[in-house]
GUKEGU-418099 format. One record per atom (N, C-alpha, C): residue number from 1; residue in one letter; atom name; x, y, z. Coordinates in nm, 2 decimals, padded with zeros to 4 digits. Example, Ala and Ser with C-alpha at 12.3 -4.5 7.8 and 13.67 -1.06 7.14 Angstrom:
% residues 2
(site 1,"A","N",(01.32,-00.57,00.78)) (site 1,"A","CA",(01.23,-00.45,00.78)) (site 1,"A","C",(01.32,-00.33,00.78)) (site 2,"S","N",(01.28,-00.22,00.71)) (site 2,"S","CA",(01.37,-00.11,00.71)) (site 2,"S","C",(01.29,00.00,00.79)) 
***
This chain:
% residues 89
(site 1,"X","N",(01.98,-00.73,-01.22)) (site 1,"X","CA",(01.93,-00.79,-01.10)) (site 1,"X","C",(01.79,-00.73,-01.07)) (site 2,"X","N",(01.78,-00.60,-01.12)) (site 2,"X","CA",(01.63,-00.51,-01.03)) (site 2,"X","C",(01.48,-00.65,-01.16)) (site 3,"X","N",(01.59,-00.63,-01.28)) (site 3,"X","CA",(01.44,-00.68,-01.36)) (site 3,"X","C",(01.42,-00.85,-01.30)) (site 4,"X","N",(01.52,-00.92,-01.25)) (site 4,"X","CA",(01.50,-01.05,-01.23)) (site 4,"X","C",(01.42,-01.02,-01.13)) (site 5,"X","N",(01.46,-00.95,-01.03)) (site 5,"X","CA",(01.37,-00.96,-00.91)) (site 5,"X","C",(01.20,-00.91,-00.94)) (site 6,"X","N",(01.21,-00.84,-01.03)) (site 6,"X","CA",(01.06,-00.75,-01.10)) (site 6,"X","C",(01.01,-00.92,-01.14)) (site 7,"X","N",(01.07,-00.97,-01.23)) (site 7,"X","CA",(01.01,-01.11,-01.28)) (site 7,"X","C",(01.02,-01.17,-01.19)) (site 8,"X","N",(01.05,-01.22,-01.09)) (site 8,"X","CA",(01.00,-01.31,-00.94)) (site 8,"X","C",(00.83,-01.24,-00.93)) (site 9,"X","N",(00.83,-01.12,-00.92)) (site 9,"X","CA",(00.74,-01.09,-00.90)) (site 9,"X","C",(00.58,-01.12,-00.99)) (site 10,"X","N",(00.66,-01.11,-01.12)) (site 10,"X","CA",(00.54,-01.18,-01.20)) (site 10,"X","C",(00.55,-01.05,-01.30)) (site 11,"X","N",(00.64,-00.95,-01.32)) (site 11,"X","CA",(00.64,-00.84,-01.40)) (site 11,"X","C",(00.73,-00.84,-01.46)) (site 12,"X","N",(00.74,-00.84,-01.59)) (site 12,"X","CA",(00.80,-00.83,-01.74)) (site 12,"X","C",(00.87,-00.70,-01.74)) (site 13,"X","N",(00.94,-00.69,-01.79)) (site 13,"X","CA",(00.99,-00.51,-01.84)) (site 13,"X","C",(01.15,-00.52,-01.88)) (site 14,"X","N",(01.23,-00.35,-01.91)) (site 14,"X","CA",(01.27,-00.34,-01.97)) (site 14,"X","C",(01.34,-00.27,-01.87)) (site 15,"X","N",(01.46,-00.20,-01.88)) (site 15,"X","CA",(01.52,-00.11,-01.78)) (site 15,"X","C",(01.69,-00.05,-01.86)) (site 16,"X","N",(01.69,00.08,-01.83)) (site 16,"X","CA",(01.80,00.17,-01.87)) (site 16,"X","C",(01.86,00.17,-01.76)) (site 17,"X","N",(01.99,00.17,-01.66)) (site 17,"X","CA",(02.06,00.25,-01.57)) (site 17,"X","C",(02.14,00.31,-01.61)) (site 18,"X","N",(02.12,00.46,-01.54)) (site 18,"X","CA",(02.24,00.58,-01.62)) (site 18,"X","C",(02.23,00.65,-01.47)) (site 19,"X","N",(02.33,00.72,-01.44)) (site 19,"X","CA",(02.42,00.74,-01.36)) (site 19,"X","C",(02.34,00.82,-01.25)) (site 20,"X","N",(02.24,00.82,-01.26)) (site 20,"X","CA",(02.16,00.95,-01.18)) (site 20,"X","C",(02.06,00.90,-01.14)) (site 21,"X","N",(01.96,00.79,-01.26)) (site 21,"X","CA",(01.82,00.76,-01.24)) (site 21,"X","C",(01.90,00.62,-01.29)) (site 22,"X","N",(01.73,00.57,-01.30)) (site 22,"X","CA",(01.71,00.39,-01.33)) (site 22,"X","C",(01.60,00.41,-01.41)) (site 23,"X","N",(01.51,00.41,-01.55)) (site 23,"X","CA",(01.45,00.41,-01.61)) (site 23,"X","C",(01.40,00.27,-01.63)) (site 24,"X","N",(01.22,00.20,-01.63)) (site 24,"X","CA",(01.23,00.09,-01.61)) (site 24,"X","C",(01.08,00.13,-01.68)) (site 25,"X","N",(01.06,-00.01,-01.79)) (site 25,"X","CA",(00.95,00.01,-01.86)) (site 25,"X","C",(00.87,-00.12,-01.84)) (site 26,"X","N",(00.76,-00.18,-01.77)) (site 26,"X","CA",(00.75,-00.31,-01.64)) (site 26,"X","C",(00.58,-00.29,-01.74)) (site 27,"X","N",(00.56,-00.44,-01.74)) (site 27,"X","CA",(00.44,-00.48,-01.79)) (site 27,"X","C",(00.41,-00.58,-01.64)) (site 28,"X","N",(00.25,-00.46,-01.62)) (site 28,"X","CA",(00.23,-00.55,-01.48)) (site 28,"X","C",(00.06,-00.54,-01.47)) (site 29,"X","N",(00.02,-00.66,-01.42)) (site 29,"X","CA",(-00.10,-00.65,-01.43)) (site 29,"X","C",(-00.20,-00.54,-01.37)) (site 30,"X","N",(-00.32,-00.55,-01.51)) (site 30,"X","CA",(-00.42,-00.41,-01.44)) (site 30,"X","C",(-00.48,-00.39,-01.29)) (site 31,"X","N",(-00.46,-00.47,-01.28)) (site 31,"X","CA",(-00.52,-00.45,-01.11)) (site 31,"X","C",(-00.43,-00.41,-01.01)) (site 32,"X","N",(-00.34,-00.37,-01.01)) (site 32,"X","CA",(-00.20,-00.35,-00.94)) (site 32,"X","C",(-00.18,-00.18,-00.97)) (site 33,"X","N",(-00.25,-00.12,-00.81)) (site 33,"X","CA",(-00.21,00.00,-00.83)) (site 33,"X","C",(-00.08,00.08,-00.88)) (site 34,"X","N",(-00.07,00.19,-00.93)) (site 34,"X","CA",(00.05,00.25,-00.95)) (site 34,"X","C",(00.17,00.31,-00.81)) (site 35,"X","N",(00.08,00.33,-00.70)) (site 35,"X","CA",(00.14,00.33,-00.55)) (site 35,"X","C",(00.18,00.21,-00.49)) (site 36,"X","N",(00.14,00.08,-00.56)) (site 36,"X","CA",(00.21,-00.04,-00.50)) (site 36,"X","C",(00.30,-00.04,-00.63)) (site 37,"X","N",(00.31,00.00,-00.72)) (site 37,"X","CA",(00.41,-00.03,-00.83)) (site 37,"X","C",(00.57,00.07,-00.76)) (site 38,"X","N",(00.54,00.13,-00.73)) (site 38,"X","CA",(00.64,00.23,-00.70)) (site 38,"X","C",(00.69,00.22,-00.57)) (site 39,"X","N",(00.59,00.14,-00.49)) (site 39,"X","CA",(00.64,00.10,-00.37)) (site 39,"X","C",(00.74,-00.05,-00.35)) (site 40,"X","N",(00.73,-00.13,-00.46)) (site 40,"X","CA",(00.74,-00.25,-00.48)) (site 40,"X","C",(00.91,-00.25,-00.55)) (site 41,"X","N",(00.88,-00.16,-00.70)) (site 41,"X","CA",(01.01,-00.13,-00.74)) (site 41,"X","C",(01.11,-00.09,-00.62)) (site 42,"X","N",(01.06,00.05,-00.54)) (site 42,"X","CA",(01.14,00.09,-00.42)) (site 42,"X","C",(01.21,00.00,-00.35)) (site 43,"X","N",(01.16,-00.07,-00.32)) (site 43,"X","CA",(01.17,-00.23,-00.23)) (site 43,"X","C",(01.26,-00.30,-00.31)) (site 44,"X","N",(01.26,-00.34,-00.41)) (site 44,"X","CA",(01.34,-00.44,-00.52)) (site 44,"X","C",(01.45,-00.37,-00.51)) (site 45,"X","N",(01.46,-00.20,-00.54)) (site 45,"X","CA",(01.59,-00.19,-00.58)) (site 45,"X","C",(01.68,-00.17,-00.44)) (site 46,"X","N",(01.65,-00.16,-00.32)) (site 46,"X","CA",(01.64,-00.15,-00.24)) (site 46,"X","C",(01.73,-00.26,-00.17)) (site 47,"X","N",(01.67,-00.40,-00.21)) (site 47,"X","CA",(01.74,-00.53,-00.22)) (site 47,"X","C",(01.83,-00.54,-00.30)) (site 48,"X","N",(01.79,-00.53,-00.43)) (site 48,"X","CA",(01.93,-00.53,-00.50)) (site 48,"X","C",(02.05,-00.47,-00.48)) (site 49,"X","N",(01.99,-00.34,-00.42)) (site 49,"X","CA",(02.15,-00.26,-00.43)) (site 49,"X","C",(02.21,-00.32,-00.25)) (site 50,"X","N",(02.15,-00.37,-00.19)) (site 50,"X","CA",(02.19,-00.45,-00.06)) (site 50,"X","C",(02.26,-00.58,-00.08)) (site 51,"X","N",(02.23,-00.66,-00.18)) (site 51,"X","CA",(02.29,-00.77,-00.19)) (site 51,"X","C",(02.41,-00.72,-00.28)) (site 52,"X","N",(02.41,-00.64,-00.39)) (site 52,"X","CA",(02.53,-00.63,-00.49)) (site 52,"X","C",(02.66,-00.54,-00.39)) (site 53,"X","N",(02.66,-00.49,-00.25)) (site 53,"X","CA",(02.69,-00.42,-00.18)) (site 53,"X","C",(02.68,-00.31,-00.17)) (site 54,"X","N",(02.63,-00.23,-00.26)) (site 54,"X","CA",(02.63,-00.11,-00.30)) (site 54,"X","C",(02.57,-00.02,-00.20)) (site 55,"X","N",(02.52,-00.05,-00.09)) (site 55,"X","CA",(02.41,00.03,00.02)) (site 55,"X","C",(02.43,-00.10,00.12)) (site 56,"X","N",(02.44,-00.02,00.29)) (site 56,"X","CA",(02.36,-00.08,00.37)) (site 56,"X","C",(02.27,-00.07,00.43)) (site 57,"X","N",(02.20,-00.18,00.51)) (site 57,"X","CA",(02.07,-00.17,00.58)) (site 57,"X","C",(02.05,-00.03,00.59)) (site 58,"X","N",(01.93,00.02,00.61)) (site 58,"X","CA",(01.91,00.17,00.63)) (site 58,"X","C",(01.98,00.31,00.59)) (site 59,"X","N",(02.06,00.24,00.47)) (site 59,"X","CA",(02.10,00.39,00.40)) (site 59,"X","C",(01.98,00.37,00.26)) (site 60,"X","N",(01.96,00.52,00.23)) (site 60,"X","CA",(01.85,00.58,00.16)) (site 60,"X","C",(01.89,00.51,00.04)) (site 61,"X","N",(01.79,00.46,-00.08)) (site 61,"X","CA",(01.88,00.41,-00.22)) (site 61,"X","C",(01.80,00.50,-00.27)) (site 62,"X","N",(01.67,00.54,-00.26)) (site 62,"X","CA",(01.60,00.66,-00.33)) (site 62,"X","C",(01.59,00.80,-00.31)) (site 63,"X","N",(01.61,00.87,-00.39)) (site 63,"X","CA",(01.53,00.99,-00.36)) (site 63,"X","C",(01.34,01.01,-00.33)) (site 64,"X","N",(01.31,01.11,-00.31)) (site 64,"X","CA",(01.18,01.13,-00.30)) (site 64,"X","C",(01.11,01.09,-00.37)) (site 65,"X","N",(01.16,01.18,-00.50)) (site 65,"X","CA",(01.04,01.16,-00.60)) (site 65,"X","C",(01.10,01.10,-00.73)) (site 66,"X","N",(00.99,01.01,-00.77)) (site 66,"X","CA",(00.96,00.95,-00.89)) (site 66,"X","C",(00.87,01.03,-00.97)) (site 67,"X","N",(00.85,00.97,-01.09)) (site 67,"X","CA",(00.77,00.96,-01.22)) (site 67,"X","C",(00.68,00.84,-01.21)) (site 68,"X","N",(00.57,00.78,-01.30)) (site 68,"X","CA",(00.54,00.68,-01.37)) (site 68,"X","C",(00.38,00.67,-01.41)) (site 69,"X","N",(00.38,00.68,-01.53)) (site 69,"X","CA",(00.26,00.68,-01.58)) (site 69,"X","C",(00.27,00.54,-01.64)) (site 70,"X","N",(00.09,00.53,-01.70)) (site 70,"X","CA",(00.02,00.39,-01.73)) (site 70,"X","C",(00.05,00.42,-01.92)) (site 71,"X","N",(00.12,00.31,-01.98)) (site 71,"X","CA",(00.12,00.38,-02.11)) (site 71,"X","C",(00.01,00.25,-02.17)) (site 72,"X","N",(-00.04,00.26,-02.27)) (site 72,"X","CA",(-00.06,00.17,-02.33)) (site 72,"X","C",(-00.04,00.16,-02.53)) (site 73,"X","N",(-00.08,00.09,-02.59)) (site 73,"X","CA",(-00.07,00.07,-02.77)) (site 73,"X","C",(00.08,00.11,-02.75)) (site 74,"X","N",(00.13,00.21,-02.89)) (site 74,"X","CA",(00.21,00.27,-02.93)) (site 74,"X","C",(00.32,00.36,-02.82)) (site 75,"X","N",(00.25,00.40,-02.73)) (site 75,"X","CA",(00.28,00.46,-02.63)) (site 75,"X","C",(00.42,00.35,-02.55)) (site 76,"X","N",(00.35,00.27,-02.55)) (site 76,"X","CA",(00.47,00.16,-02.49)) (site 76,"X","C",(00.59,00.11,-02.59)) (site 77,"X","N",(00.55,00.08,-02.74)) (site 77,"X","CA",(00.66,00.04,-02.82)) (site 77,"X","C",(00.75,00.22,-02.81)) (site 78,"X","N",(00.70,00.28,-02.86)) (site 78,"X","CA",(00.80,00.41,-02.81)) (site 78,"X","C",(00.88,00.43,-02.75)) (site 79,"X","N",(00.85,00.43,-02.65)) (site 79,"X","CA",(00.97,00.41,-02.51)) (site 79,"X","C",(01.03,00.28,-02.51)) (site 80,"X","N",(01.00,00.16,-02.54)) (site 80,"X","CA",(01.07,00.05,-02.56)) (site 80,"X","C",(01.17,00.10,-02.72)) (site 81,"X","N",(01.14,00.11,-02.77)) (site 81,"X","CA",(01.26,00.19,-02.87)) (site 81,"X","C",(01.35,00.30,-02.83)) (site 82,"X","N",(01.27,00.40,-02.76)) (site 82,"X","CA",(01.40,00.46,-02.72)) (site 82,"X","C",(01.46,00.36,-02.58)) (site 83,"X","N",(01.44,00.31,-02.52)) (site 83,"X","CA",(01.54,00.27,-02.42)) (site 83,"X","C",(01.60,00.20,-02.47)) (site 84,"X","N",(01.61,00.11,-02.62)) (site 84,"X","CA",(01.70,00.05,-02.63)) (site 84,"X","C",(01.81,00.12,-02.72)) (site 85,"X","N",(01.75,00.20,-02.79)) (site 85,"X","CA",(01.85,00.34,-02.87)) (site 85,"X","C",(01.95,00.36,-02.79)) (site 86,"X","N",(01.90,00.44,-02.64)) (site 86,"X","CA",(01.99,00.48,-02.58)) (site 86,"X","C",(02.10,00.44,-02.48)) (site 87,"X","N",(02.06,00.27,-02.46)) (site 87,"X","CA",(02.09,00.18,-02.38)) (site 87,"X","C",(02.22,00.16,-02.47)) (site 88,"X","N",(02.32,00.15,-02.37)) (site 88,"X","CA",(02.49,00.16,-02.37)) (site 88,"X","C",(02.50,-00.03,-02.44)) (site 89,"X","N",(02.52,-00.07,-02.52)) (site 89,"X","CA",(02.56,-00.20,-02.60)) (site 89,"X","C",(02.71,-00.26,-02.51)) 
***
């Protein structure tokens, strides 16, 4: 559900959920700071986990802190192979 809503948005990607975190590998355009990226995801998952029942209005779905860096070339197939290595079939 988080990546359909990422693609409403106009963003492509890939995504792991494991029991702790959400690992999400999102092709999004260059002009699209990394502070609205993480604000945006925040928000999506936010929704999603509202609609699927999993949280209501005003309970926290994140912790504080994130990760996310800009990858580019090789850097992106990489991590797209490991998420799908480790991604549960």
């Amino acid at each position: 559900m988080l990546l359909e809503e990422c693609e409403r948005v106009g963003w492509r990607g890939e995504a792991l959920v494991r029991p702790d975190r959400v690992h999400l590998l999102l092709e999004i355009p260059a002009n699209v700071h990394r502070d609205q990226v993480i604000r945006t995801v925040r928000d999506l998952a936010a929704t999603v986990a509202r609609r699927a029942g999993v949280t209501r209005t005003g309970q926290r779905v994140w912790e504080e802190s994130c990760w996310c860096s800009v990858l580019n070339g090789p850097a992106v197939e990489a991590v797209r192979q490991w998420l799908r290595r480790v991604s549960p079939h």
